[in-house]
N, C-alpha and C positions, 0 to 999 in steps of 0.2 A: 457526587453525581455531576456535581457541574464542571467538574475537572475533564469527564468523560466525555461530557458532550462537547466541550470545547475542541479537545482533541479529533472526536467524530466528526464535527464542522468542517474542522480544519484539514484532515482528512479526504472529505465530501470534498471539498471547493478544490485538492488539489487533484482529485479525480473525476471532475467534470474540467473543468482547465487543461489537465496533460493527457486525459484518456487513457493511462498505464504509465508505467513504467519499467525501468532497462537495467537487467543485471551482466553482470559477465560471470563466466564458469572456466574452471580448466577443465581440460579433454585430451585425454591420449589421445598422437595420431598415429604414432608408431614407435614400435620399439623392437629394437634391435641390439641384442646383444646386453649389455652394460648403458648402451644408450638408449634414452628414452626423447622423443619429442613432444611438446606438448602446446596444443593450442588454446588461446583465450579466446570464447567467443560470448560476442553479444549477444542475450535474449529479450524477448520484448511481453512483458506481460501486458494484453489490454485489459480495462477495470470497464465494464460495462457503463454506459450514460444511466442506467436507471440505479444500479448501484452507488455514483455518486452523487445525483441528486437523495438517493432515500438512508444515504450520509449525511447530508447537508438540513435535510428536513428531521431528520431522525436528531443530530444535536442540540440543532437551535431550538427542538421542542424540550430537550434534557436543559439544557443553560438556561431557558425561560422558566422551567418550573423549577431546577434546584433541586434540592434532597428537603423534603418533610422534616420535621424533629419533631420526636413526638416527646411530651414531658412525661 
């Protein structure tokens, strides 16, 4: 569990800091024949402010309690 939450922390903090993040895709533009064109374009997904705060909050409560063991 505390692997998880570390990761969720880690997660949280880079999504209140960047606010999303940026992929690229390819995209026909045209095709013609035997030839094809094709574009790369950038997309930008934004990660809501209260999403990465209730990342940030939501880990550091999993890494502070740990996993149980029960005997």
């Amino acid at each position: 569990m505390r692997l998880v939450g570390l990761a969720l922390l880690i997660l949280g903090v880079l999504a209140v800091v960047y606010g999303g993040f940026w992929y690229e895709k390819e995209e026909e533009a045209a095709r013609i024949g035997p030839v094809k064109i094709e574009v790369e374009k950038r997309e930008r997904v934004n990660v809501p402010l209260w999403a990465g705060v209730a990342g940030v909050v939501g880990g550091a409560i999993l890494v502070a309690t740990g996993a149980k063991r029960v005997a």
